[in-house]
C-alpha positions as CSV (number, residue, x, y, z in Angstrom):
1,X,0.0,0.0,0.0
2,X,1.3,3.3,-0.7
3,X,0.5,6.1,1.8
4,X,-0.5,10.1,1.3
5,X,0.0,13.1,3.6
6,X,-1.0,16.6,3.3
7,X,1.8,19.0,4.0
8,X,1.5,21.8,6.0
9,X,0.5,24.1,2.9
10,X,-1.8,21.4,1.5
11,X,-0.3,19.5,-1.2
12,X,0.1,16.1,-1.6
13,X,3.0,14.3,-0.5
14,X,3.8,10.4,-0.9
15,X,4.7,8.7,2.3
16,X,6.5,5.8,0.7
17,X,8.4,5.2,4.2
18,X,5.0,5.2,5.9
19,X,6.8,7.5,8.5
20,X,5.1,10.9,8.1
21,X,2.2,12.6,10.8
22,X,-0.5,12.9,10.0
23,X,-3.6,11.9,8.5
24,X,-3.2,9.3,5.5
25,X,-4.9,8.1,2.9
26,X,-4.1,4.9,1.5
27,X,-4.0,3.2,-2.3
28,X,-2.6,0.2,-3.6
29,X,0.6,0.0,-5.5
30,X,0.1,0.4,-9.1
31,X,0.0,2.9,-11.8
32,X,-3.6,1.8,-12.3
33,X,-4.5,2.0,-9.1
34,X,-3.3,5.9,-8.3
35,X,-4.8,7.3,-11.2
36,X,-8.1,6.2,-10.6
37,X,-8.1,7.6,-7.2
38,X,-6.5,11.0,-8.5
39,X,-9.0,10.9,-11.7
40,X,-12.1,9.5,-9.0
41,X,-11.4,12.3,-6.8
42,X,-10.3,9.7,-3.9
43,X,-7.4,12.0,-2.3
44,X,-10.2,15.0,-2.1
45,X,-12.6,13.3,-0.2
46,X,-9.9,11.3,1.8
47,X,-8.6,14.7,3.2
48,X,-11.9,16.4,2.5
49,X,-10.5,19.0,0.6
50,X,-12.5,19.7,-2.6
51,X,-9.9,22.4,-3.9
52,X,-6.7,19.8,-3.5
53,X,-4.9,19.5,-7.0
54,X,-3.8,16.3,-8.0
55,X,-2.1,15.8,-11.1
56,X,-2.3,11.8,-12.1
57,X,0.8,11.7,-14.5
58,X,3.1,13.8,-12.3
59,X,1.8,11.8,-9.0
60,X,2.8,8.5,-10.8
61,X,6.4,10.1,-11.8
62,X,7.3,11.3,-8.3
63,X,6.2,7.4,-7.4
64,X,8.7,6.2,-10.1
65,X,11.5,8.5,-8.5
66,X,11.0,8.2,-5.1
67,X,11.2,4.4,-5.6
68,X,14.1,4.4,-7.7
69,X,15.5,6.6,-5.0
70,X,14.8,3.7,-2.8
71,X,16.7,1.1,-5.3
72,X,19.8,3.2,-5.2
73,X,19.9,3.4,-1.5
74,X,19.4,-0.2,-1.3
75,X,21.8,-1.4,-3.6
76,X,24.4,1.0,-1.4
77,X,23.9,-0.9,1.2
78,X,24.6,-3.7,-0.4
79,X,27.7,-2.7,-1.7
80,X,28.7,-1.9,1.8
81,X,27.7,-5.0,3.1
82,X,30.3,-6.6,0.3
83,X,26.9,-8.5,-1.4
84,X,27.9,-7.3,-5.1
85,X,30.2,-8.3,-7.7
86,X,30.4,-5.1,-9.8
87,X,31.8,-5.1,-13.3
88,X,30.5,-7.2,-16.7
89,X,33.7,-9.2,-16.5
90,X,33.1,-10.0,-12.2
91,X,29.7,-10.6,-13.0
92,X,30.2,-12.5,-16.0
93,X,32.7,-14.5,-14.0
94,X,30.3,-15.5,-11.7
95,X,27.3,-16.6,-14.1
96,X,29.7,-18.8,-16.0
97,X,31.0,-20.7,-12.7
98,X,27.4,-20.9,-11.6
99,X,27.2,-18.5,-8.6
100,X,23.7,-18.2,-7.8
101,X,22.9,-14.6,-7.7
102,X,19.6,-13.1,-7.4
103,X,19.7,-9.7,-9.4
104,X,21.3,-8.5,-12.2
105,X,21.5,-4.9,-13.1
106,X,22.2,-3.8,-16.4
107,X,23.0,0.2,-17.2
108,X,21.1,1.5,-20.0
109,X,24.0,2.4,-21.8
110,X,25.7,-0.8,-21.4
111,X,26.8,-1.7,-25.3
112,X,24.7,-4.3,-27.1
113,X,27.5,-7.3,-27.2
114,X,27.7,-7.2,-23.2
115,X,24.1,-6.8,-22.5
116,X,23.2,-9.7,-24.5
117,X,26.2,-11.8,-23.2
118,X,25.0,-11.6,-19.6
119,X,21.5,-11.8,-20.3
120,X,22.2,-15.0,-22.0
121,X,24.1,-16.2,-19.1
122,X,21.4,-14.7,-16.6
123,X,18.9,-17.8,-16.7
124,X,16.3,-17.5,-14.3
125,X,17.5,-14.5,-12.5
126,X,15.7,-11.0,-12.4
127,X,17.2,-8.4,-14.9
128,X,16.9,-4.8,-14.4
129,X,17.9,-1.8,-16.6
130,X,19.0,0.9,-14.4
131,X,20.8,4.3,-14.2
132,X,23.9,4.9,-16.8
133,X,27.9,3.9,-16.9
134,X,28.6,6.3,-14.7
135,X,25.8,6.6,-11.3
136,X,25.8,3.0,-11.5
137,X,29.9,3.5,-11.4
138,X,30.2,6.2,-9.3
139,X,27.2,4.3,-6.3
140,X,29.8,1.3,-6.8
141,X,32.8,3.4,-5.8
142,X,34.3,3.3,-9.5
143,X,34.2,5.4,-12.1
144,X,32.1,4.0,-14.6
145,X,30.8,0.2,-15.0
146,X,27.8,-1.2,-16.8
147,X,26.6,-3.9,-15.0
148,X,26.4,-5.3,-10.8
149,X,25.3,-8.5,-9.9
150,X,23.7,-8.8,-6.2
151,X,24.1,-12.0,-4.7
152,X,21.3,-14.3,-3.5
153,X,20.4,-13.2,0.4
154,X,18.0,-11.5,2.4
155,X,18.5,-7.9,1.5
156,X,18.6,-8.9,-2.2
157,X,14.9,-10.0,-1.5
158,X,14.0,-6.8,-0.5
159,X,15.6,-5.1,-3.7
160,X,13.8,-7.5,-5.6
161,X,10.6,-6.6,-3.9
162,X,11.3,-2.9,-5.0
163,X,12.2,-3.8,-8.7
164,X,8.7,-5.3,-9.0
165,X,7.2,-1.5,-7.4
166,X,10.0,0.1,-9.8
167,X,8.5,-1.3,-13.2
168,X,4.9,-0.8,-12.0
169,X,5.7,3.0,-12.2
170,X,8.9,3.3,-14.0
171,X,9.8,6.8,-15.5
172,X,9.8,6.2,-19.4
C-alpha cells in the first residue's frame, strides 16, 4: 500500500516510508490503481478538501522516483555489506562458474554485445535496466561500470521486492 500526507500548505506528499504525521490516505501500488483515485477524486474526499490539485501523470512520476531513490539506497547498502560483484567481467565471472545470484543490473547504456552476453548467461534470475555507466559506477565506488550482480540473500529480497514497485511506475 502506498501512503499520502497533506503538507502543511496542503499538497500532496507520498509517504512511501510510511513515517510521516498525520492523516493518511491509502492506495494500492500500481499505476492503475493511483490514477483512478487521482481521476475519482479519492485523495479529495480522503482529506476532504474539494480544492486539492492532483495531477495523475506527475503523481505517478514522483512514485517512479522516489522508488528508484529507494533502489539506489538499497543497492548502497549492499555494496557496503560486500553483497555485489560489480563489473560485466566479475559478473560475468560469476554466471559462468554458476554463482547463484539473485539480481542483475544492467546500465542502460551498457553496449549491445555485453548486455546480450550476460543476459544469455542470466537464466532464471531477475534483470533490471538501471541508471547509466557512470551513477551505476560512481554508487559502486568506481568510475564508470555497466553492470552489478547482487548475490542471493536476504536484503537482495527486498531489492527484488522494489524492482517489481520500480517497473509498476517506471519513468519512461
Amino acid at each position: 500500500m502506498l501512503r499520502y500526507v497533506l503538507s502543511p500548505a496542503r499538497e500532496l506528499v507520498v509517504d512511501y516510508r510510511q513515517k510521516l504525521p498525520g492523516r493518511g490516505a491509502y492506495t494500492c501500488c500500481t499505476a492503475k490503481c493511483v490514477a483512478q483515485a487521482a481521476s475519482r477524486k479519492g485523495f479529495q474526499r480522503a482529506f476532504r478538501d474539494a480544492t486539492l490539485k492532483v495531477n495523475p501523470v506527475e503523481l505517478q512520476t514522483t512514485i517512479g522516483r522516489i522508488i528508484e531513490q529507494r533502489l539506489i539506497n538499497l543497492l548502497g547498502m549492499a555494496r557496503k555489506a560486500g553483497r555485489l560483484l560489480i563489473g560485466a567481467n566479475q559478473v560475468d565471472d560469476a554466471l559462468r562458474h554458476g554463482k547463484r545470484l539473485g539480481l542483475l543490473i544492467i546500465t542502460v547504456d551498457a553496449s549491445a554485445a555485453t548486455e546480450k552476453k550476460l543476459v544469455a548467461r542470466a537464466d532464471k534470475i531477475v534483470v533490471l535496466r538501471l541508471m547509466d555507466k557512470v551513477a551505476l559506477g560512481a554508487l559502486c565506488g568506481k568510475s564508470q561500470t555497466s553492470a552489478v550482480g547482487l548475490k542471493s540473500d536476504d536484503l537482495t529480497a527486498s531489492i527484488l521486492g522494489e524492482v517489481t514497485r520500480f517497473r509498476e511506475f517506471e519513468v519512461h
